[in-house]
C-alpha positions in Angstrom: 61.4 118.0 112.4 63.7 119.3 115.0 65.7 122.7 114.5 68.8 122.6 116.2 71.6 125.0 116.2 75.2 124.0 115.8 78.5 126.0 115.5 80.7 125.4 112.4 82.4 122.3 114.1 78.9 121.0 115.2 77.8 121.4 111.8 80.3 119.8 110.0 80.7 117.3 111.8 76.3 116.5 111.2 77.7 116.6 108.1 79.9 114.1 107.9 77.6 111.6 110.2 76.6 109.4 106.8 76.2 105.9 108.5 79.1 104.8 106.9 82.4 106.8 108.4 83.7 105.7 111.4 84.3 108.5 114.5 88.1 108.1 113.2 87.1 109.0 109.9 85.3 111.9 110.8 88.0 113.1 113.2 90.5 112.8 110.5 88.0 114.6 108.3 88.0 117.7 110.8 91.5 117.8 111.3 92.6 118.3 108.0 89.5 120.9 107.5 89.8 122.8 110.8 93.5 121.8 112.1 94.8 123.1 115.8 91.7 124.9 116.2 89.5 121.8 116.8 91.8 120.2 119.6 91.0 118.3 121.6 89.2 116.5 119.1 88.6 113.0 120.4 87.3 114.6 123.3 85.5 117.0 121.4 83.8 114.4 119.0 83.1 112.1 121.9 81.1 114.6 123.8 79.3 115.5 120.4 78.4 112.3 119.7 77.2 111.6 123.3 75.0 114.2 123.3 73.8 113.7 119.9 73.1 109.8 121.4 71.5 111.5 124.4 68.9 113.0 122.3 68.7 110.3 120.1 69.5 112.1 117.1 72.2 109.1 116.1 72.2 105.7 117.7 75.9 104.4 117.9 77.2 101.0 116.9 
C-alpha cells in the first residue's frame, strides 16, 4: 500500500478515477463541484493524470 497525499482537487479527482469516466467526464465532474477555482482544468487534469501515469498508479487508455 502506498500513502500518498493529495489536496482537495487531487483527491477528488482519485475519486472520481473509476475505470469507467472519461478525463471529460471527470473534468465536467470538477467543474460543477469546484467551479472557477479549478481553472485551468484541462491543464490541471492533464498534469494530474501524467503524474499519476508516471508513477503508475493509473495506466491510460
Amino acid at each position: 500500500y502506498y500513502r500518498v497525499k493529495l489536496d482537495e482537487i487531487g483527491s477528488a479527482v482519485w475519486q472520481l478515477c473509476d475505470g469507467q469516466r472519461t478525463v471529460k467526464e471527470i473534468g465536467e465532474l470538477l467543474a460543477q463541484t469546484f467551479g472557477d477555482r479549478i481553472e485551468p482544468l484541462y491543464e490541471r487534469l492533464g498534469y494530474f493524470f501524467q503524474m499519476l501515469e508516471r508513477q503508475r498508479f493509473i495506466k491510460l487508455t
